[in-house]
PDB file of N, H, CA, C and O in Angstrom:
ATOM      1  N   UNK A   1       0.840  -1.181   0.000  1.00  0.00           N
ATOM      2  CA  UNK A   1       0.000   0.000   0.000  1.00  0.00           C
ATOM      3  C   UNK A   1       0.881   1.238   0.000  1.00  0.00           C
ATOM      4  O   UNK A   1       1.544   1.459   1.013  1.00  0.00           O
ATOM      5  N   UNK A   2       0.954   2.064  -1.030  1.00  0.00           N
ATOM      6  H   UNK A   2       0.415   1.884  -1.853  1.00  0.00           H
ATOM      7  CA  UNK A   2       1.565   3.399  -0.786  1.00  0.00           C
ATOM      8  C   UNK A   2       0.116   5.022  -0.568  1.00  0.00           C
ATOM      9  O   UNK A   2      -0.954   5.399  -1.044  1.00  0.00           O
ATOM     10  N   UNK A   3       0.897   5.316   0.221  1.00  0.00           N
ATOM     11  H   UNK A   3       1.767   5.009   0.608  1.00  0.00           H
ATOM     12  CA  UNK A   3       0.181   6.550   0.293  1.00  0.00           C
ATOM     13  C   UNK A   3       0.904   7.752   0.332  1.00  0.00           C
ATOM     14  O   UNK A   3       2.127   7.828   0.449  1.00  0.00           O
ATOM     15  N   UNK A   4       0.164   8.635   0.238  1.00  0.00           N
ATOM     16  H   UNK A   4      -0.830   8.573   0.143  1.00  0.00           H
ATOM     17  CA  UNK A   4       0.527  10.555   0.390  1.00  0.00           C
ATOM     18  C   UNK A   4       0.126  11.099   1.054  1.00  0.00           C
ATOM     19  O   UNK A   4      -1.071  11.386   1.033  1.00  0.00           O
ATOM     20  N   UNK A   5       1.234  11.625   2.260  1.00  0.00           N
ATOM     21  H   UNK A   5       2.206  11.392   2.277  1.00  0.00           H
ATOM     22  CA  UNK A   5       0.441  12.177   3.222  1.00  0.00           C
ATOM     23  C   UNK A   5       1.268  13.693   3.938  1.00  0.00           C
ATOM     24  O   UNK A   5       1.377  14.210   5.051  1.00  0.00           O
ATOM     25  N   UNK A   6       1.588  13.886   2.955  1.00  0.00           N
ATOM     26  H   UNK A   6       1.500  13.467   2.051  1.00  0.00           H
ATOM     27  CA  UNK A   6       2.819  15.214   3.133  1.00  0.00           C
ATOM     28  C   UNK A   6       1.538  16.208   3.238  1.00  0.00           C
ATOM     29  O   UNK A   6       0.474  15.706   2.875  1.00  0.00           O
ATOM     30  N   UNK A   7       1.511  17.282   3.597  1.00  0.00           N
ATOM     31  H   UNK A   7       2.375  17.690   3.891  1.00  0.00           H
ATOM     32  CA  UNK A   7       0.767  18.808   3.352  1.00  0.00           C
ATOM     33  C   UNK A   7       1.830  19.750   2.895  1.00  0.00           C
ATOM     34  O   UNK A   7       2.981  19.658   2.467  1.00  0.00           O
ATOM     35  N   UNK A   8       0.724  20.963   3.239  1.00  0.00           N
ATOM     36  H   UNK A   8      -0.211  21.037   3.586  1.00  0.00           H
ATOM     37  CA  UNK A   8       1.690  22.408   2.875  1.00  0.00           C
ATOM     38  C   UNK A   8       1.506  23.107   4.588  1.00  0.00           C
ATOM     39  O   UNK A   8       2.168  23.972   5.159  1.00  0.00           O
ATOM     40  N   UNK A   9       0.793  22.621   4.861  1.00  0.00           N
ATOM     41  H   UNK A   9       0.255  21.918   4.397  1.00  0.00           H
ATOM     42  CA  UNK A   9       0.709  23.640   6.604  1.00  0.00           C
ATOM     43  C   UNK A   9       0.578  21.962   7.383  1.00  0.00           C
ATOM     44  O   UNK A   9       0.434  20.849   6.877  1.00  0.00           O
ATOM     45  N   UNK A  10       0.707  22.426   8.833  1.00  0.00           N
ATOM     46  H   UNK A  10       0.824  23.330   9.244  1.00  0.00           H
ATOM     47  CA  UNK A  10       0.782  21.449   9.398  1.00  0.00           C
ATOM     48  C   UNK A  10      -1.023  20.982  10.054  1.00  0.00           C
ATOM     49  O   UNK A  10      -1.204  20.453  11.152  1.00  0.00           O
ATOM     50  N   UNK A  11      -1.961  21.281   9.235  1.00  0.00           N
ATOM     51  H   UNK A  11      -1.814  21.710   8.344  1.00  0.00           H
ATOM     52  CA  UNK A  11      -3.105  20.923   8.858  1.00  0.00           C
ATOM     53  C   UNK A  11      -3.492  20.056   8.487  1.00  0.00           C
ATOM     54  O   UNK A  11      -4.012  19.085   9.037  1.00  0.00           O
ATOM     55  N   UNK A  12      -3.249  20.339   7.300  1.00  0.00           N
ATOM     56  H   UNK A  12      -2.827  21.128   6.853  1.00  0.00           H
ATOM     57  CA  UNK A  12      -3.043  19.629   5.885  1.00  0.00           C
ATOM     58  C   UNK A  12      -2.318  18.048   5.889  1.00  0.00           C
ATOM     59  O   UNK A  12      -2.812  17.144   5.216  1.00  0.00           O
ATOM     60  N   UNK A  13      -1.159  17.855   6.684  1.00  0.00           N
ATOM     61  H   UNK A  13      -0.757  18.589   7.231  1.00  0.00           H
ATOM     62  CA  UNK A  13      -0.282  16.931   6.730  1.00  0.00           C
ATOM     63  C   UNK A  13      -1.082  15.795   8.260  1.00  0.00           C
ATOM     64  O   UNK A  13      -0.828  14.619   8.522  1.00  0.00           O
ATOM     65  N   UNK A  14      -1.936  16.645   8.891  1.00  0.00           N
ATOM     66  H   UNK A  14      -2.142  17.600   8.679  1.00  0.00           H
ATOM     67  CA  UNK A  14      -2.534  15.859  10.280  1.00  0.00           C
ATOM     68  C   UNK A  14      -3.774  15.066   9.722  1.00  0.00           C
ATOM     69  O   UNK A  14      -4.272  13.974   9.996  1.00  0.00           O
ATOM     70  N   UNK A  15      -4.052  16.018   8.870  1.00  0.00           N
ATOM     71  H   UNK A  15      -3.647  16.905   8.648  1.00  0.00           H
ATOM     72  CA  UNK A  15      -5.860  15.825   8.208  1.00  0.00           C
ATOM     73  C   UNK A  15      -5.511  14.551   6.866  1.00  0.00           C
ATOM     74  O   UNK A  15      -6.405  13.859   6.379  1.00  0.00           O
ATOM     75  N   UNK A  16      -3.987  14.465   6.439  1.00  0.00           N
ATOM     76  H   UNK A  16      -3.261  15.028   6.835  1.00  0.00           H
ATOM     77  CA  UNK A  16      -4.048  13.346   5.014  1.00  0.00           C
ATOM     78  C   UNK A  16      -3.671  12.183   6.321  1.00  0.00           C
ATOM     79  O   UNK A  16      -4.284  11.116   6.299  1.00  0.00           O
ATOM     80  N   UNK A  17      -2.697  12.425   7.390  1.00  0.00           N
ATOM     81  H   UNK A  17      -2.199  13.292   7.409  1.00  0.00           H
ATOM     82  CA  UNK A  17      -2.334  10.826   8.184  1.00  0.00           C
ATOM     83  C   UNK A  17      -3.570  10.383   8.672  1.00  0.00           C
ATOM     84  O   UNK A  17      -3.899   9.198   8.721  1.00  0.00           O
ATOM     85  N   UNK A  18      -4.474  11.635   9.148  1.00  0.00           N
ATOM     86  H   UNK A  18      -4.206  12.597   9.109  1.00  0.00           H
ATOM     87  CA  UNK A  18      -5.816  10.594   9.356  1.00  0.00           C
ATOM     88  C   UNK A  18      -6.660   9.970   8.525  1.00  0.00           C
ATOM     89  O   UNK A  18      -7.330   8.969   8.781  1.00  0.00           O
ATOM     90  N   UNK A  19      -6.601  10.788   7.178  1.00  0.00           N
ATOM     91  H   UNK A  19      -6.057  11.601   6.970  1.00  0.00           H
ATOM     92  CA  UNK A  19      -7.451  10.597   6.009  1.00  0.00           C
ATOM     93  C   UNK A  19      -6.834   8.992   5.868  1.00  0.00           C
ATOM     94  O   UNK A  19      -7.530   7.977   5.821  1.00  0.00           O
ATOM     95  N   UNK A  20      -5.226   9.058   5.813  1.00  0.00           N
ATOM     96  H   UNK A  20      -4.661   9.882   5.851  1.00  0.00           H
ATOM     97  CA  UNK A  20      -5.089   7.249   5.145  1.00  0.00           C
ATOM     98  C   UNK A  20      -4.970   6.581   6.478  1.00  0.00           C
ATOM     99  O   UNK A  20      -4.937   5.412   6.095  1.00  0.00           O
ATOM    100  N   UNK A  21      -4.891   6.527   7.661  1.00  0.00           N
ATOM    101  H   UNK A  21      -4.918   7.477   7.973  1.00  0.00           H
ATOM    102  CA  UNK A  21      -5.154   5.562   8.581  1.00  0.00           C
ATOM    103  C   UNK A  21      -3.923   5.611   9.423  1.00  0.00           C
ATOM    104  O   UNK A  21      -3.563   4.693  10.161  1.00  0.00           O
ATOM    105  N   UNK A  22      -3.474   6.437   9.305  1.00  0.00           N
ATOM    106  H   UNK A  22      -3.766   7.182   8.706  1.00  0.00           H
ATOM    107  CA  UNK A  22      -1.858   6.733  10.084  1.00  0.00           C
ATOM    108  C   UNK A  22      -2.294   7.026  11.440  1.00  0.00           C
ATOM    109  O   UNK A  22      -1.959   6.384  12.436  1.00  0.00           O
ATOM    110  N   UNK A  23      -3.093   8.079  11.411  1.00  0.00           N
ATOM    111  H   UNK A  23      -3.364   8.600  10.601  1.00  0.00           H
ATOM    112  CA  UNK A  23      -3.845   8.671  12.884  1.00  0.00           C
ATOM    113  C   UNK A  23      -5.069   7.999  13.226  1.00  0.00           C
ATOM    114  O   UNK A  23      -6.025   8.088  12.455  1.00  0.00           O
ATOM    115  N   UNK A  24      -5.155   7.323  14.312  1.00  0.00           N
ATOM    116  H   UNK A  24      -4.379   7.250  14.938  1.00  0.00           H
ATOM    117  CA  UNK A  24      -6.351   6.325  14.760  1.00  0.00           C
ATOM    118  C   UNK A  24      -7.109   6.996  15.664  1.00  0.00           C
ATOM    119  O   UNK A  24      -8.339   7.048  15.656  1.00  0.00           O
ATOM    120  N   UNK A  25      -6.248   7.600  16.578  1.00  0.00           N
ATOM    121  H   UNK A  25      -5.249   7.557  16.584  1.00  0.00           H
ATOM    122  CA  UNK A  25      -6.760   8.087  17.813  1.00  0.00           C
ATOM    123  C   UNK A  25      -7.275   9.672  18.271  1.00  0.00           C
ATOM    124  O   UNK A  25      -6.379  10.383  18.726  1.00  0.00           O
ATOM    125  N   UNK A  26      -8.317  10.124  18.204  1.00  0.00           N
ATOM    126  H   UNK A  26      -9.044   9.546  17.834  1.00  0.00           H
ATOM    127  CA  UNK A  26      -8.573  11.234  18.154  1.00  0.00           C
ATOM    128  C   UNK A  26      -8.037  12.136  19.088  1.00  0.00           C
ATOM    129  O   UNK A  26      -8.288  13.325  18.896  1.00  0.00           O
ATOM    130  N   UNK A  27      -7.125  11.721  20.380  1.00  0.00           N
ATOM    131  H   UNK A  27      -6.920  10.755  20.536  1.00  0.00           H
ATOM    132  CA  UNK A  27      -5.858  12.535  21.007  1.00  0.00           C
ATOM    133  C   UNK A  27      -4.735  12.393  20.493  1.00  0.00           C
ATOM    134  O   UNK A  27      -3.851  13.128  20.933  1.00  0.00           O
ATOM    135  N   UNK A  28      -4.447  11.602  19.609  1.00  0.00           N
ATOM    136  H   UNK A  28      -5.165  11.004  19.252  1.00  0.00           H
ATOM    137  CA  UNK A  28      -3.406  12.576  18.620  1.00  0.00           C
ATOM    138  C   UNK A  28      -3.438  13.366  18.456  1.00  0.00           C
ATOM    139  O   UNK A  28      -2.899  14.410  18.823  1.00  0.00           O
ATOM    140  N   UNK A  29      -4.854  12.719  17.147  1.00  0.00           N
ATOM    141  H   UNK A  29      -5.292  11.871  16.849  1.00  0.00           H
ATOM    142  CA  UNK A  29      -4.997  13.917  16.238  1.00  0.00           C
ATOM    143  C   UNK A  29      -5.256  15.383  16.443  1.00  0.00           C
ATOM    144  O   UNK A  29      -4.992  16.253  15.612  1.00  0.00           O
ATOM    145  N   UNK A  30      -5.882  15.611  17.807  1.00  0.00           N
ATOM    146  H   UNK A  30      -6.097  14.905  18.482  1.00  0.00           H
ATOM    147  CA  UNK A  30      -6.166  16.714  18.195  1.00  0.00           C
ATOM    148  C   UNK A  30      -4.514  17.397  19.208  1.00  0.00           C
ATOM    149  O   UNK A  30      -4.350  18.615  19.274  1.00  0.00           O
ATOM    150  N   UNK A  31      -3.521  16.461  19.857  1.00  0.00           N
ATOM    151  H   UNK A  31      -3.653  15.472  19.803  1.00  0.00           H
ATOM    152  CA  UNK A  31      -2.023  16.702  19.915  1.00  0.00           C
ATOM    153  C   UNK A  31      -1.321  17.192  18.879  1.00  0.00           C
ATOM    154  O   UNK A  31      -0.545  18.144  18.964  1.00  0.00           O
ATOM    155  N   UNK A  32      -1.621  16.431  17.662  1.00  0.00           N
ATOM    156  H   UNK A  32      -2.251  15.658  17.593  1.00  0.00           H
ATOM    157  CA  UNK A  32      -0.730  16.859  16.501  1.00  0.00           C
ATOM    158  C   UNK A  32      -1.099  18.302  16.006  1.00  0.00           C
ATOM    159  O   UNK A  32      -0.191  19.085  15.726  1.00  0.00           O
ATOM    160  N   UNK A  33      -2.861  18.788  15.855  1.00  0.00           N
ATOM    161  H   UNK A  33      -3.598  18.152  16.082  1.00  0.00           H
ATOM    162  CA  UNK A  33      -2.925  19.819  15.497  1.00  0.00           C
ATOM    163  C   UNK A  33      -2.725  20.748  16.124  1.00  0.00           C
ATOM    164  O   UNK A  33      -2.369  21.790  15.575  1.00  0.00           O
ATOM    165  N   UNK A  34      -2.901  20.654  17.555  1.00  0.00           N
ATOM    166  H   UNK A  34      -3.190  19.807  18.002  1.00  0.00           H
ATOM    167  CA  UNK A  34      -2.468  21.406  18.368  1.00  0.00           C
ATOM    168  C   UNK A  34      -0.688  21.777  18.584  1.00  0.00           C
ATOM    169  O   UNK A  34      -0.445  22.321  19.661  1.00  0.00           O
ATOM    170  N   UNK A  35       0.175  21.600  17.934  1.00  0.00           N
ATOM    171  H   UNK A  35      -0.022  21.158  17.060  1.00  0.00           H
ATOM    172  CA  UNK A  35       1.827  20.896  17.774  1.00  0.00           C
ATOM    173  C   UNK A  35       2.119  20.812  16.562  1.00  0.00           C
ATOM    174  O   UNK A  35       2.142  19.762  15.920  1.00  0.00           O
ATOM    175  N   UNK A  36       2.602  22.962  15.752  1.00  0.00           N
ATOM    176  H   UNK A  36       2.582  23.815  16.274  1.00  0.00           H
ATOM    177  CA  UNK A  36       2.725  22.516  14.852  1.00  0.00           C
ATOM    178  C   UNK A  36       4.124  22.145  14.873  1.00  0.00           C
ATOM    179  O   UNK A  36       4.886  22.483  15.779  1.00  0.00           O
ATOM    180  N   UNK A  37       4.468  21.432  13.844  1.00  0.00           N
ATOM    181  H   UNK A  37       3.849  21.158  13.108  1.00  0.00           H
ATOM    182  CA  UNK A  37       5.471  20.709  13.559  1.00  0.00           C
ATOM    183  C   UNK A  37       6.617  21.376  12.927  1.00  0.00           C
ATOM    184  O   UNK A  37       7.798  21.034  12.993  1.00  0.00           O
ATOM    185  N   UNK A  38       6.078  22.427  12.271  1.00  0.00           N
ATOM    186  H   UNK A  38       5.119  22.705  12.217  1.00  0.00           H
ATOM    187  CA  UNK A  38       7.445  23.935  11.613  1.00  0.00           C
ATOM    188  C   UNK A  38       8.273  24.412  12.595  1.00  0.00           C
ATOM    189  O   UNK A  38       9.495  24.557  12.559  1.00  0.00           O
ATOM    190  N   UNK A  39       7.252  24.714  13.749  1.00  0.00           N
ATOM    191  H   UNK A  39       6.259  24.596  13.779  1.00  0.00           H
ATOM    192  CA  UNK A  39       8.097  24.566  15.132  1.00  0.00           C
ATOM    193  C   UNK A  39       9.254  24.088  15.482  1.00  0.00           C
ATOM    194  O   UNK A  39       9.886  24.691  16.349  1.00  0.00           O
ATOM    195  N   UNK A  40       9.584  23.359  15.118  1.00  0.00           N
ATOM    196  H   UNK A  40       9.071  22.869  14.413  1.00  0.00           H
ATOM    197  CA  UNK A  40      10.872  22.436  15.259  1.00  0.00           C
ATOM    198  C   UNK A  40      11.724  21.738  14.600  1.00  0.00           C
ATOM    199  O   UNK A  40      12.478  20.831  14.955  1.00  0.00           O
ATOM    200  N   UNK A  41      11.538  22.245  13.593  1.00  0.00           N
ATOM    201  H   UNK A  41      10.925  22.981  13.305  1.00  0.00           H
ATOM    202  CA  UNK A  41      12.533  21.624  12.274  1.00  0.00           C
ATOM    203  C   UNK A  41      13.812  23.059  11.640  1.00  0.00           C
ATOM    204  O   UNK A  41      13.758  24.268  11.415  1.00  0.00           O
ATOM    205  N   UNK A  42      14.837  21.955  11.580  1.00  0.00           N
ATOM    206  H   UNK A  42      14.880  20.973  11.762  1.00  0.00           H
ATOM    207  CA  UNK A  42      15.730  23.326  11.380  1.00  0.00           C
ATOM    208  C   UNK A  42      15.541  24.172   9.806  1.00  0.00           C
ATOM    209  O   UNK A  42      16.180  25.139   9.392  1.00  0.00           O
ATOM    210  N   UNK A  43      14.450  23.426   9.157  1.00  0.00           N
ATOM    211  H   UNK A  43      13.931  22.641   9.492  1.00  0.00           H
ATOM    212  CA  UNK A  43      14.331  24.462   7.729  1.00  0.00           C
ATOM    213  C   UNK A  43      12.525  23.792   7.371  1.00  0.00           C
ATOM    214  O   UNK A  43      12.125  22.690   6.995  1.00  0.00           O
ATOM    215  N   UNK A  44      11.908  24.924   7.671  1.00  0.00           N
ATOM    216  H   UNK A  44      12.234  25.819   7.976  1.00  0.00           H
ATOM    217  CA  UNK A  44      10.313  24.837   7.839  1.00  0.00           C
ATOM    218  C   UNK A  44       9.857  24.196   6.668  1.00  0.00           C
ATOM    219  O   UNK A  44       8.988  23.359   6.912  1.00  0.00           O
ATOM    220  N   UNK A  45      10.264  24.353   5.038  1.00  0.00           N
ATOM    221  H   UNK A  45      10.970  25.032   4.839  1.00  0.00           H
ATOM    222  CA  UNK A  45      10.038  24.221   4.018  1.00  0.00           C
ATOM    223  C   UNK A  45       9.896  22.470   3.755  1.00  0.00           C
ATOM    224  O   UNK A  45       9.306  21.914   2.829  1.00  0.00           O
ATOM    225  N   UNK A  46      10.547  21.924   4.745  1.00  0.00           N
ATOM    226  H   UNK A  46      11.027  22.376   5.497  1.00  0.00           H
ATOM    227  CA  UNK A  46      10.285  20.532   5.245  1.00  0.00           C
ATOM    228  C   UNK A  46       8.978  19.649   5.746  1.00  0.00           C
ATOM    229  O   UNK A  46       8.347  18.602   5.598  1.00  0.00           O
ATOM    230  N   UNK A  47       9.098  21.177   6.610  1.00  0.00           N
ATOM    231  H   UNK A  47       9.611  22.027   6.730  1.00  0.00           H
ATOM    232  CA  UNK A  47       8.527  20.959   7.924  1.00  0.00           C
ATOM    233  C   UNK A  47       7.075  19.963   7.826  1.00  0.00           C
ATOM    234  O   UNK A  47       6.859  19.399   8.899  1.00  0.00           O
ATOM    235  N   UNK A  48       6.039  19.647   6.721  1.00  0.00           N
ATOM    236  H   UNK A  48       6.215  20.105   5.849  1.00  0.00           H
ATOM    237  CA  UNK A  48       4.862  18.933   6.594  1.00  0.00           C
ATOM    238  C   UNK A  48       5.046  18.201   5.469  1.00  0.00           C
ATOM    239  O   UNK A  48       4.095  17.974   4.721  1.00  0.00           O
ATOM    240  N   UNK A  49       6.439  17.687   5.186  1.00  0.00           N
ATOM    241  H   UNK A  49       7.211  17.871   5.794  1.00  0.00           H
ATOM    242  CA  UNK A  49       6.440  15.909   4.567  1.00  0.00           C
ATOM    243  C   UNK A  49       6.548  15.376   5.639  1.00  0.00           C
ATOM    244  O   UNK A  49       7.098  15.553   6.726  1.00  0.00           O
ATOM    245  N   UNK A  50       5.318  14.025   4.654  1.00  0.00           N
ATOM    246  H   UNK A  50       4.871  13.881   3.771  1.00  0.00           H
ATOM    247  CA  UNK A  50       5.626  13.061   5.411  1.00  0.00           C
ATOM    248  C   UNK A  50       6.887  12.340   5.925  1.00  0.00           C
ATOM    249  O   UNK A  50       7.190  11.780   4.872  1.00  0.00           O
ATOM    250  N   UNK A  51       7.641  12.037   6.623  1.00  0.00           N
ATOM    251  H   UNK A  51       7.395  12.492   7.479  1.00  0.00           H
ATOM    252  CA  UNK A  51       9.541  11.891   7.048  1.00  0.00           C
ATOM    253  C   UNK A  51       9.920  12.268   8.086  1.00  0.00           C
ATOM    254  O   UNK A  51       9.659  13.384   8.535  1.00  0.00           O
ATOM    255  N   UNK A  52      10.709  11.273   8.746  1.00  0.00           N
ATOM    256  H   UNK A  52      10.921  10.366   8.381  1.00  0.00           H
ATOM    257  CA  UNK A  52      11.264  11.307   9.729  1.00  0.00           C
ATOM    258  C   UNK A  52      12.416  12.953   9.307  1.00  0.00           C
ATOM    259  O   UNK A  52      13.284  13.002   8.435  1.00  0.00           O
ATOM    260  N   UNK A  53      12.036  13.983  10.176  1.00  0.00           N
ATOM    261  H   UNK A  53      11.331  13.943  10.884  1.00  0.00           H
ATOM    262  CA  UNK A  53      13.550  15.119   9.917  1.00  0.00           C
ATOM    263  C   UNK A  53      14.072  15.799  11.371  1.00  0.00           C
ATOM    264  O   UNK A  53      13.351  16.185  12.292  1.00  0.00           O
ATOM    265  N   UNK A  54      15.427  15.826  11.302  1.00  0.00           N
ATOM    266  H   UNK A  54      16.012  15.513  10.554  1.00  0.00           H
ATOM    267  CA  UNK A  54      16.366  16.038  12.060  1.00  0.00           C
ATOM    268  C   UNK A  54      15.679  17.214  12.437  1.00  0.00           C
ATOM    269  O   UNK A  54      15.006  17.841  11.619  1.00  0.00           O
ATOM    270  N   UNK A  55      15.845  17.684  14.058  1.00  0.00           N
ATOM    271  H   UNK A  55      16.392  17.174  14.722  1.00  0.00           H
ATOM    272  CA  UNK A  55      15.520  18.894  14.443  1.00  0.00           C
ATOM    273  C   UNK A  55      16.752  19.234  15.256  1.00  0.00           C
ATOM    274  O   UNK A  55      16.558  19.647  16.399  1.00  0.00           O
ATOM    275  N   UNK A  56      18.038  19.109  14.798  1.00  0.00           N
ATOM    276  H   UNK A  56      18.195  18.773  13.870  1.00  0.00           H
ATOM    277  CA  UNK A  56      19.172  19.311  14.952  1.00  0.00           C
ATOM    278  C   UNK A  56      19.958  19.112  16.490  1.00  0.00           C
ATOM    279  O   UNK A  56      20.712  19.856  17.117  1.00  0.00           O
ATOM    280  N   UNK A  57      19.471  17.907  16.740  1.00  0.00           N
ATOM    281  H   UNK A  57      18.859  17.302  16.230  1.00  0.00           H
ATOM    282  CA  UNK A  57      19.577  17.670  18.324  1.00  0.00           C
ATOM    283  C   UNK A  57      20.533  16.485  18.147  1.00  0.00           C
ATOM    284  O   UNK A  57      20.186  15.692  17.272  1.00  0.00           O
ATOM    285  N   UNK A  58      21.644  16.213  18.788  1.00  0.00           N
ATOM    286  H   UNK A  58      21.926  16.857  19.499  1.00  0.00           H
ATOM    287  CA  UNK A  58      22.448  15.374  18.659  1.00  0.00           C
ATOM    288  C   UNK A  58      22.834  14.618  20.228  1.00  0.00           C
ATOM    289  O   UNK A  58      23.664  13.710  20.288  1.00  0.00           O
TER     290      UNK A  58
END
């Protein structure tokens, strides 16, 4: 099964993991939107693919 679940805001990217079955639990989903995710990535333009990305912590 492949899917797409990247966005452009960190909306967009909460609303496709639930759309394909990534997000089950409606305290995630309401964690994740609440937690955006640009927040913490060292280059935002990233920031809502789907992918594991470095937030420059070693």
């Amino acid at each position: 099964m492949t899917w797409y679940s990247s966005g452009n805001t960190n909306y967009e990217l909460v609303t496709n993991l639930h759309s394909n079955g990534l997000i089950t639990d409606d305290r995630v989903e309401k964690a994740m939107l609440q937690t955006d995710r640009g927040d913490f990535v060292l280059d935002r333009k990233f920031a809502y693919i789907d992918a594991p990305l470095d937030i420059g912590y070693s």
